[in-house]
C-alpha positions in Angstrom: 73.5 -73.4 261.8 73.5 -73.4 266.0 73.6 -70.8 268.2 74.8 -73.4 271.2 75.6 -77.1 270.5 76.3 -79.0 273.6 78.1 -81.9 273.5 78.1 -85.0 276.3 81.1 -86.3 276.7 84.1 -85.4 275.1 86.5 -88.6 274.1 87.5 -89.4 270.7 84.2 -88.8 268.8 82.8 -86.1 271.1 86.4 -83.8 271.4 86.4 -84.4 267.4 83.0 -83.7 266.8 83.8 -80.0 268.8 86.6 -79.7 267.0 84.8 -80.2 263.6 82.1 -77.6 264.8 84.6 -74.8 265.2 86.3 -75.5 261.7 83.4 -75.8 259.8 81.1 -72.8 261.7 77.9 -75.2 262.5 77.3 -73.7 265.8 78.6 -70.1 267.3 79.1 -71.7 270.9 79.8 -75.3 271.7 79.4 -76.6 275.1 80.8 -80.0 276.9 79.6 -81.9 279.8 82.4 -84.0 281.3 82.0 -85.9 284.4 86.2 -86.0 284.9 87.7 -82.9 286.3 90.7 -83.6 283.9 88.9 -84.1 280.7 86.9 -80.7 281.9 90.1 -78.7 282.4 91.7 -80.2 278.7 87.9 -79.0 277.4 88.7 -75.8 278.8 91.9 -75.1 277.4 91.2 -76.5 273.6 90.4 -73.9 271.1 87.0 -75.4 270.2 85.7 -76.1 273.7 83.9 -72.4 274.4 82.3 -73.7 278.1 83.0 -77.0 280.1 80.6 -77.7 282.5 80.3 -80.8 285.3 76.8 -79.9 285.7 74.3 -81.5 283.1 71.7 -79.3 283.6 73.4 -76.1 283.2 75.4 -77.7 280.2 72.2 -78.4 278.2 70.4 -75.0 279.3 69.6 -72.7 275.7 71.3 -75.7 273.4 69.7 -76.5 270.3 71.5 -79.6 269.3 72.8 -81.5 272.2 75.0 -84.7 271.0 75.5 -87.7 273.2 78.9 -89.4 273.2 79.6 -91.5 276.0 79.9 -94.9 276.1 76.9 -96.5 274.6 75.9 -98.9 277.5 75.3 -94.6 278.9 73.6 -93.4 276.5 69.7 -94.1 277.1 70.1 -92.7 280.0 71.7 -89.3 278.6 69.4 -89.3 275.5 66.4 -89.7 278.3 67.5 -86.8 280.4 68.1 -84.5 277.8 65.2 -84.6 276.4 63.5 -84.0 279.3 65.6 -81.4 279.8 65.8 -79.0 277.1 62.9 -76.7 275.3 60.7 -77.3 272.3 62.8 -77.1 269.5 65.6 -78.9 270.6 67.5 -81.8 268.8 69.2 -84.7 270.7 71.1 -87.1 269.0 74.0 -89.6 269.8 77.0 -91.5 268.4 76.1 -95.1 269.2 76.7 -97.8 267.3 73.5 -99.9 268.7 70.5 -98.3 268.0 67.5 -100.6 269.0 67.7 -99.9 273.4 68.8 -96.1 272.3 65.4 -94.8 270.3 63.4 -97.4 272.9 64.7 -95.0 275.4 64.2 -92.1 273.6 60.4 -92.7 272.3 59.5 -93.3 276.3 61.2 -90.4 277.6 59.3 -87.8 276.5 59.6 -84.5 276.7 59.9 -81.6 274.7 63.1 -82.3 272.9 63.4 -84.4 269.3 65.1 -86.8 269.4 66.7 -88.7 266.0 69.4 -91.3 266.2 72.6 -91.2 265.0 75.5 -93.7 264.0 78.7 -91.8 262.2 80.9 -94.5 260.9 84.1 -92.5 262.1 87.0 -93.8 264.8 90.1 -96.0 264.9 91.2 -98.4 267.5 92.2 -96.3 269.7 90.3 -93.6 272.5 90.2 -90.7 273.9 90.3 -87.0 273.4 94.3 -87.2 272.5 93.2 -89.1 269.3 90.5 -86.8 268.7 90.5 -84.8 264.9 88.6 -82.4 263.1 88.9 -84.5 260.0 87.3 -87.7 261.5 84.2 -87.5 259.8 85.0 -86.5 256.6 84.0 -88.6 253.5 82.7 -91.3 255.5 79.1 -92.8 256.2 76.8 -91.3 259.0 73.3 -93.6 260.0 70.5 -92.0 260.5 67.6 -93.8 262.4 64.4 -92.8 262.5 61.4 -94.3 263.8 57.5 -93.6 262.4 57.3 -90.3 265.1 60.1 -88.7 264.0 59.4 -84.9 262.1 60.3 -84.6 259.0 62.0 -81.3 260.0 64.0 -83.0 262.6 65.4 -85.4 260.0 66.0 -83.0 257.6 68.1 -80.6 260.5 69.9 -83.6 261.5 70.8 -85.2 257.7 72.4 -81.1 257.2 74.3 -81.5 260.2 76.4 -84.2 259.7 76.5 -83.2 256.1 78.2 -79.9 257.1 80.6 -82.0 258.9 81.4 -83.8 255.2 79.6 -86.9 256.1 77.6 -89.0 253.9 73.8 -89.6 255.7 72.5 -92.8 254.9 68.8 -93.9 256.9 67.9 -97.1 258.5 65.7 -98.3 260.4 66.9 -99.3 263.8 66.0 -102.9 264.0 67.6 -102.9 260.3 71.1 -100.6 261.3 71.4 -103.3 264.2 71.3 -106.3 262.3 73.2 -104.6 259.6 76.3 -103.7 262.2 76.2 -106.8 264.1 77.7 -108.3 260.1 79.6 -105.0 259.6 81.4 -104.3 263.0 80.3 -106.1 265.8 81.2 -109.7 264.4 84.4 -108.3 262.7 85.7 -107.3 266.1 85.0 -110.2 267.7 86.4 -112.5 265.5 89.8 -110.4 265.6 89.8 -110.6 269.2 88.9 -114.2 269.1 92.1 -114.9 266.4 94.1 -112.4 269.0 93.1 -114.9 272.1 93.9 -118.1 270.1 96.8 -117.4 269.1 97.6 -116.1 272.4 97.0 -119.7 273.9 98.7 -121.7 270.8 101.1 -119.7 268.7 104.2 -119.5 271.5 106.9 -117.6 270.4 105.9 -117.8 267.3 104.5 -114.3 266.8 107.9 -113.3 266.4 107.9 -114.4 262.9 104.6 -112.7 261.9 103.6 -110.5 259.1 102.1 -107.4 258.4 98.8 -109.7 257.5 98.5 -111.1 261.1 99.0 -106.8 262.3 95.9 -106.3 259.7 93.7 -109.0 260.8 94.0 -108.3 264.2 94.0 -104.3 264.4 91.0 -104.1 265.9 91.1 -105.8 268.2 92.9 -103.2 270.3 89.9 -101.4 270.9 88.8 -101.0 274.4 87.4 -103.6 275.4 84.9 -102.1 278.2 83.0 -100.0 275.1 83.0 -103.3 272.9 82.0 -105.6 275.8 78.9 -102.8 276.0 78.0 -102.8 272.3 77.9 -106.8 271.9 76.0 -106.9 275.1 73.2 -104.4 273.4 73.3 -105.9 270.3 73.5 -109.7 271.5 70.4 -111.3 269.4 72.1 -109.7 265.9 75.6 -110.6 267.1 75.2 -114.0 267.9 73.0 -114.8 264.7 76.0 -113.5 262.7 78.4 -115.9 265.0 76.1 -118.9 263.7 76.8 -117.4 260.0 80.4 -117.2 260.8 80.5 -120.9 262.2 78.6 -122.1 259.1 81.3 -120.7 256.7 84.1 -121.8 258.8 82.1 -125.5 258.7 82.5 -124.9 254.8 86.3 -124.1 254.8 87.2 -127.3 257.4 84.9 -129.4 255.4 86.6 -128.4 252.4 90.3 -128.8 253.7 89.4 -131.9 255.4 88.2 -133.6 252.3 91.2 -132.5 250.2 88.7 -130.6 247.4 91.1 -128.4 245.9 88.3 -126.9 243.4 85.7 -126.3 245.9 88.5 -124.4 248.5 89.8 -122.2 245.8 86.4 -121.6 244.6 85.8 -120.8 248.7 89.1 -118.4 248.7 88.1 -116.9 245.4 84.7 -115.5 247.0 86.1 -114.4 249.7 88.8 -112.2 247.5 86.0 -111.1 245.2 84.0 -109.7 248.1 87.2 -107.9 249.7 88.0 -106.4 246.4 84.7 -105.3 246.3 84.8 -102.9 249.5 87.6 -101.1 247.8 90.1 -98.8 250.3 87.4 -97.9 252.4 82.9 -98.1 253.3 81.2 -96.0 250.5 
């Protein structure tokens, strides 16, 4: 599909992503940019990594698809220089999972490069290329962003991309992924990790008696916390309108409890059920 892929930054997503590229033949040579001599020399002895490189411009020299992964507070910046960088023809696209700030910086870069957003619902909890998988992105949703001056060609290239990596392509707007994320991920994690730090402060030795139900609702909230302090910093005008929503149906539940309406807190606790049986095992 690619004669050279290069892709920025190689932790979880972008050492999967290479690894995905080599199983499923979508580009003949993959190249990675790595700042970190140590992530460059684990690059260069993985089976999928044909050329690490710590210089930028000699890592996106003849690439047709270029792929930014690093942290997303990072990636205007990359998105910018790559397209400045390579030749007509070239795709750039990125893993974020804010899009607004990433496809403002993109539309005033410039340059000869396309650029098309991209969001692939794919990850855990934890980082790093150690985690990394050639089955990450299979069977699960990848956001594609647009804006009104991106070529129809250039969506088309991008939607078969993450297709051949068994991904489901979706499109959104920015402004509507954004405000769509800040309810689907970016609230979710902060409400583990604001359950994690009161319970912290009030539960004493209590979590010692825990189930697996306290483990599940609090998962996430392992993730690194420099990458999520990032993404709720980019996306702070979606993510605090979905704190007010949050604080509105928590108003609803201590009402409830405080009033002693059994009917209207089971009918509460029944909605919530019937919208958690509705996601199924997994995001369609």
């Amino acid at each position: 599909m690619f004669e050279q892929a290069t892709i920025i930054g190689p932790g979880l997503l972008g050492a999967s992503l290479g690894m995905a590229l080599r199983r499923r033949s979508v580009s003949e040579r993959t190249v990675v940019w790595a700042r970190n001599p140590d992530r460059l020399e684990d690059c260069r002895k993985s089976e999928w990594c044909d050329h690490a490189e710590a210089e930028l411009e000699a890592a996106l020299e003849g690439s047709e698809l270029v792929v930014v992964c690093t942290p997303v507070a990072s990636i205007p910046r990359f998105v910018s220089h790559a397209l400045t960088a390579c030749g007509t023809g070239s795709i750039v696209t990125d893993v974020g999972s804010v899009k607004g700030e990433i496809c403002r910086a993109a539309e005033e870069a410039g340059g000869e490069g396309a650029f098309l957003g991209s969001h692939p619902i794919a990850g855990s909890e934890k980082s790093g290329m150690g985690f990394a998988s050639a089955d990450l992105f299979e069977d699960r949703p990848c956001i594609l962003t647009p804006t009104g001056t991106t070529d129809q060609a250039v969506r088309d290239t991008t939607r078969a991309f993450w297709e051949r990596l068994g991904m489901k392509v979706h499109f959104m707007t920015p402004d509507e992924h954004d405000q769509a994320f800040a309810f689907l991920s970016h609230l979710p994690h902060l409400l583990a990790s604001s359950l994690a730090h009161c319970l912290d402060g009030a539960a004493g030795n209590w979590t010692d008696l825990s189930g697996k139900g306290l483990l599940d609702t609090t998962r996430i909230a392992e993730g690194d916390p420099a990458l999520w302090e990032q993404i709720m910093r980019m996306n702070k005008d979606n993510l605090l309108n979905s704190v007010k929503e949050l604080e509105a149906s928590l108003g609803t539940a201590k009402e409830l409890i405080w009033a002693g309406d059994e009917d209207g807190l089971k009918k509460f606790l029944e909605l919530g059920a019937e919208f958690r049986r509705s996601l199924g095992d997994g995001v369609k």
